[in-house]
C-alpha positions in Angstrom: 14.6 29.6 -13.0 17.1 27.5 -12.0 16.2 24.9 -8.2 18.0 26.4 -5.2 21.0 24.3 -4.7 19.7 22.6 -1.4 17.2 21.5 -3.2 19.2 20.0 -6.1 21.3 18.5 -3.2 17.9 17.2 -2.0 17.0 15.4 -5.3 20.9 13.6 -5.8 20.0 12.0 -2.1 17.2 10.9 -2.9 18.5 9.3 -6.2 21.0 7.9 -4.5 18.3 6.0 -1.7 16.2 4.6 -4.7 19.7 3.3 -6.3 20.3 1.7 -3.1 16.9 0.5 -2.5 17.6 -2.0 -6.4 14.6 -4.0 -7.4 12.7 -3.3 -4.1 10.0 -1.3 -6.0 7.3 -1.3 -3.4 10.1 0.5 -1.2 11.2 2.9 -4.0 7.1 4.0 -4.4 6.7 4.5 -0.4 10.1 6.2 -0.6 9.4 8.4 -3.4 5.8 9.6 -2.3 7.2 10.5 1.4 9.9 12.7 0.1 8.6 14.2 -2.5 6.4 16.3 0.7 9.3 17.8 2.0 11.0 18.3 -1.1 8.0 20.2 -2.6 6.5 21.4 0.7 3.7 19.4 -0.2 0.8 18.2 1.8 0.0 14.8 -0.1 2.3 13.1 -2.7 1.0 10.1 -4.6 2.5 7.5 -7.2 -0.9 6.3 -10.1 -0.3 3.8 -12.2 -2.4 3.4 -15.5 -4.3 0.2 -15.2 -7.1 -1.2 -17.1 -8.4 2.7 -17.9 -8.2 3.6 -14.3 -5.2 5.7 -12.7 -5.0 3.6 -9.4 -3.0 5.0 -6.2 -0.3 2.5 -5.5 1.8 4.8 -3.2 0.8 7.8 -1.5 1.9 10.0 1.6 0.4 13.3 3.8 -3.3 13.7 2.7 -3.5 11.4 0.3 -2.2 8.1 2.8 -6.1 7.5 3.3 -7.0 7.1 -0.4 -4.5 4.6 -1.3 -5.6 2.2 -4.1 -7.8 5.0 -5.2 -9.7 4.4 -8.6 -9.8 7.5 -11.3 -11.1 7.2 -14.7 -8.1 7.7 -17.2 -10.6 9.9 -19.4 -11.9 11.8 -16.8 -8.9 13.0 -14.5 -5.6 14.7 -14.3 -3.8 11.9 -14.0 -5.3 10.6 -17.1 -4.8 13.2 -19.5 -1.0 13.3 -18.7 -0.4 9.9 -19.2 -2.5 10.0 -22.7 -0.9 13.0 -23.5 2.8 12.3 -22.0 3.4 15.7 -20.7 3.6 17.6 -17.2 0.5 19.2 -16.1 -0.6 21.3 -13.5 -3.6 22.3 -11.9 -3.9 25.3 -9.9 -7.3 25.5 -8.2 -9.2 22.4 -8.7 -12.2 24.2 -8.3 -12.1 26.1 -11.4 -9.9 23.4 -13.4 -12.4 21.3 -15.8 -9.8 18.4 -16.3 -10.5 17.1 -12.4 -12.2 14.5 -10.9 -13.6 17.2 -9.0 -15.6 14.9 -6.4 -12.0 12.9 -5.9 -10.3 16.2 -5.5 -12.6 17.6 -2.7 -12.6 13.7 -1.6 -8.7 14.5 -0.2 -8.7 18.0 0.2 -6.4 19.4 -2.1 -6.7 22.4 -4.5 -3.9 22.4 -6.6 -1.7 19.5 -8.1 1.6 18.9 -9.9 1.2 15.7 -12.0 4.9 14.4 -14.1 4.3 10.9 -16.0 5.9 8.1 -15.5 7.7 6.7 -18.7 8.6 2.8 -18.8 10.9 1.4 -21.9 9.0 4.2 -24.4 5.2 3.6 -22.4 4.2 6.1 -19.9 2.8 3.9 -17.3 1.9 6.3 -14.5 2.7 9.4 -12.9 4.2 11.0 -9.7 2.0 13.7 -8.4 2.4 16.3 -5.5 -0.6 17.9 -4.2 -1.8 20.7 -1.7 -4.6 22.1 0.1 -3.2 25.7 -0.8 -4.3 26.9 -4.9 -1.6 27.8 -7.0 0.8 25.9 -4.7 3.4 25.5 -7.8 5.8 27.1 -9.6 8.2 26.5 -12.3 11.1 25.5 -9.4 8.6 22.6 -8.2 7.9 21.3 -11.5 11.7 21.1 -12.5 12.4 19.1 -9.2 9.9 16.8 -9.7 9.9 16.1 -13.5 14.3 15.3 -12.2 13.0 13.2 -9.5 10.7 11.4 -12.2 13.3 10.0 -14.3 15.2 8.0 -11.3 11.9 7.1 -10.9 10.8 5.7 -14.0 14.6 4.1 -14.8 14.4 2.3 -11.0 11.0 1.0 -12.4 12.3 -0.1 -14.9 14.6 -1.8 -14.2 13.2 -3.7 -10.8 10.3 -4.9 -13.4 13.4 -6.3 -15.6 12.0 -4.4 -18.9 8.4 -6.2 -18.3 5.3 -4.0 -17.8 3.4 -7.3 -16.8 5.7 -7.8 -13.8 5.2 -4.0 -12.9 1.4 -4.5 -11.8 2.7 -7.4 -10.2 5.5 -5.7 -8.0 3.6 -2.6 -7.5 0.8 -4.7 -6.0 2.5 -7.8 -4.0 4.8 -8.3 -1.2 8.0 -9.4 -2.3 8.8 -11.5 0.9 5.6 -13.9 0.3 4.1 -13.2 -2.7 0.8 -12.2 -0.7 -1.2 -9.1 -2.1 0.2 -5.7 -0.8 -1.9 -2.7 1.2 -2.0 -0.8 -1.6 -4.6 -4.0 -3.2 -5.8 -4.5 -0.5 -7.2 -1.1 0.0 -7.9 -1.2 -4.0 -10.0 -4.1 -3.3 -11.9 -3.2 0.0 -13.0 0.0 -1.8 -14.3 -1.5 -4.7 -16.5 -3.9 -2.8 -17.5 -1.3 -0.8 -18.3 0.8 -4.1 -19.8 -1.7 -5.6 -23.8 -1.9 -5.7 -24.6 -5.1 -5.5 -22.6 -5.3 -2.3 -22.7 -7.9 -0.1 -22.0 -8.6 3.4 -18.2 -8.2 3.5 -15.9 -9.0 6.4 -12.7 -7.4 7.5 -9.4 -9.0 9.5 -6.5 -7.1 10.6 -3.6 -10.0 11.9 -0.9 -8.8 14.1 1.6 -11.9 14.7 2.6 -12.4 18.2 6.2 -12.8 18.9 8.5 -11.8 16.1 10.1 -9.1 17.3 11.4 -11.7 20.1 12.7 -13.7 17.6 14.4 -11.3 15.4 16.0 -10.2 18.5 17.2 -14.0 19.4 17.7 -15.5 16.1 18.1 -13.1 14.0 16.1 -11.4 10.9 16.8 -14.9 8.5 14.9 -16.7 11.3 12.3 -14.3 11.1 11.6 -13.9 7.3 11.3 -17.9 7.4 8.4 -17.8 9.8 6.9 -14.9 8.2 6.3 -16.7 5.0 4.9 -19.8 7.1 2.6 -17.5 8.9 1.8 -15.7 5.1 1.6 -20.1 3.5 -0.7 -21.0 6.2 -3.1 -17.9 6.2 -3.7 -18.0 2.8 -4.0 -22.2 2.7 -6.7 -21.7 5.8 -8.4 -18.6 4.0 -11.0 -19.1 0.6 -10.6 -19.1 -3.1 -12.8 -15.4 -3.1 -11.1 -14.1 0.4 -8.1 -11.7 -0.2 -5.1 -11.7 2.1 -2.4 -9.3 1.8 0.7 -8.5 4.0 0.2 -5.1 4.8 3.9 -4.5 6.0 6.0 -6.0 8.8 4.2 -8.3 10.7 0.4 -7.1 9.9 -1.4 -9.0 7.4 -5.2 -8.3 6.2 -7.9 -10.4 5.2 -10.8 -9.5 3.3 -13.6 -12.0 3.8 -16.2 -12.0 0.5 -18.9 -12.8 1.2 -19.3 -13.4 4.9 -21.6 -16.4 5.4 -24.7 -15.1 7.6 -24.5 -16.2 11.3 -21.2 -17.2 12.7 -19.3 -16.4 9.0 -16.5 -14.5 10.9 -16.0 -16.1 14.0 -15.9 -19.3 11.6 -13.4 -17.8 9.5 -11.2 -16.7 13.1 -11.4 -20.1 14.1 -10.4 -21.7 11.2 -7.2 -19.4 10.7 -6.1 -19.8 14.5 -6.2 -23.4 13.9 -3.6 -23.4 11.0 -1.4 -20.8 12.6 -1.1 -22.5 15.6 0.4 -26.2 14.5 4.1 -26.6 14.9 6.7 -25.3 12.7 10.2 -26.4 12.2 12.7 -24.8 10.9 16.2 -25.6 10.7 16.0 -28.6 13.2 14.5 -25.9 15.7 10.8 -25.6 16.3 9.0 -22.4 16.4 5.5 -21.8 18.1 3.2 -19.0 16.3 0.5 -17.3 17.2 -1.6 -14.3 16.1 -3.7 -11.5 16.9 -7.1 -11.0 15.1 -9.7 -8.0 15.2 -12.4 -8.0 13.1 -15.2 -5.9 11.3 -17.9 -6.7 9.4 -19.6 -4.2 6.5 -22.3 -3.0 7.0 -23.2 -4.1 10.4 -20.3 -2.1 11.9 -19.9 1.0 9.3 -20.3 1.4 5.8 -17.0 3.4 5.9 -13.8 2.3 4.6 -11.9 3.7 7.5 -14.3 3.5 10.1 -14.4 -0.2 9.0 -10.4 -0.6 9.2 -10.3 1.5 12.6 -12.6 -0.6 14.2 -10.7 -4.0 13.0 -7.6 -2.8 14.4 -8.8 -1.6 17.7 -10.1 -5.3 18.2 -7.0 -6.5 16.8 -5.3 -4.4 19.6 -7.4 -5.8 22.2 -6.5 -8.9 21.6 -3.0 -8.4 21.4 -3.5 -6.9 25.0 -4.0 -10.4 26.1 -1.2 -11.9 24.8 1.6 -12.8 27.1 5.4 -14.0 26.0 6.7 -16.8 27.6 10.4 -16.7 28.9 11.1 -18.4 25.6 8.1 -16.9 23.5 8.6 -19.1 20.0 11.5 -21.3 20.3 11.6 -24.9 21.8 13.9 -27.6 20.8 12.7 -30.2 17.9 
């Protein structure tokens, strides 16, 4: 049975947007997972990637936003067996489906799910997957959209990796702009140090920078990148060897503090970031001031939940942002 043509229509657009987006492959990812719930009426849309035996989440939209860098063993999921086995699979009540990760499945809330690898240069490196709370959500129409949407996918992979699968991982898990770890390892590493059973103390930053948004507005977005990579140098030169610190989009970074020295660990580590952030920066025979926000949260003094634990960072964060206050001028003075 042959897609309805609004929905053929729906697939070219979207082709076109990742051919536009070029070698920008953390935007075609984000892209692809958000429209592939409207396209397939989906509640959660996710993009794994085969790593190291585990199908990791490295984009994901609707249900499954919380769960992104999600771990699944290859042997022991849906995910997995596709990739292994290179074709389209579909599960249509989770609950009855031996292939699952059951636990992962009732973990997000879904009951059925369309899974289409992912196939880079001859090696099927991943997969797109749709998934809903409803069973036997799909039918032969949804699987022909996605496995068309799946090639774009895979050939804009491809091709944004320039033919290597090493530089894939790499893309798929850093921030173009400054080379700083993405949200989607970030959230990869948080959970496994939560996971993990010999877990230590661990210690959570969400960084809002203060003033960009001026400064795009006067100067212009140039202007802006080039202090955003400062802000991203000088965070991770103040931060530790064992700390990860990721831009998690715009002008929100994340730092994961492991391990947290007892006492004061945090506040230390606060202190010792401000203090870098706030020198001087010239650029361009201007000088810029910067600043940040910072809200923290500490594991498992605050919550041993992973979004309990990001929640209550940002809410501190957000309190401290209350406080700042522009100037008339917020970041430029003359050098």
């Amino acid at each position: 049975m042959l897609p309805p043509p609004e929905k053929l229509l729906e697939v070219i657009n979207l082709q076109t947007e990742i051919a536009q987006l070029g070698l920008d492959l953390g935007g075609v990812m984000a892209l692809v997972a958000q429209r592939t719930l409207a396209l397939l009426s989906a509640e959660g849309a996710a993009i794994e990637l085969a790593e190291d035996g585990d199908m990791v989440y490295r984009a994901c939209a609707g249900i499954t936003a919380p769960h992104l860098g999600l771990r699944l063993k290859i042997a022991q999921s849906l995910s997995g067996l596709a990739v292994t086995g290179g074709k389209t699979l579909v599960c249509d009540d989770a609950e009855t489906d031996a292939r699952v990760d059951i636990a992962a499945c009732r973990k997000i809330g879904l009951r059925s799910m369309l899974v289409v690898p992912l196939n880079h240069k001859g090696t099927i490196i991943g997969v797109l997957k749709a998934v809903s709370v409803q069973p036997h959500k799909f039918s032969e129409i949804e699987i022909g959209l996605l496995q068309l949407l799946s090639e774009q996918v895979a050939a804009a992979m491809f091709f944004a990796t320039k033919y290597d699968i090493d530089d894939l991982f790499y893309k798929a898990t850093h921030d173009d702009l400054t080379g700083l770890t993405n949200r989607s390892l970030f959230m990869d590493r948080l959970r496994a140090l939560l996971s993990s059973r010999q877990a230590q103390t661990i210690g959570i930053l969400m960084i809002d920078m203060d003033g960009l948004k001026q400064v795009n507005d006067s100067f212009g977005h140039r202007i802006g990148d080039a202090i955003i990579r400062e802000f991203s140098n000088r965070l991770g030169t103040s931060s530790r060897i064992s700390d990860t610190v990721s831009r998690l989009g715009g002008d929100e970074f994340g730092v994961i503090l492991h391990p947290v020295d007892s006492g004061d660990g945090i506040a230390a580590a606060v202190a010792r970031i401000n203090s870098a952030i706030e020198a001087p920066f010239s650029f361009e025979n201007r000088g810029y001031a910067l600043s940040a926000s910072i809200g923290s949260a500490q594991f498992p003094d605050d919550s041993g939940d992973i979004n309990a634990l990001l929640e209550i960072a940002d809410q501190r964060m957000y309190q401290a942002k209350r406080r700042y206050r522009p100037q008339p001028n917020p970041t430029a003075v003359t050098a």
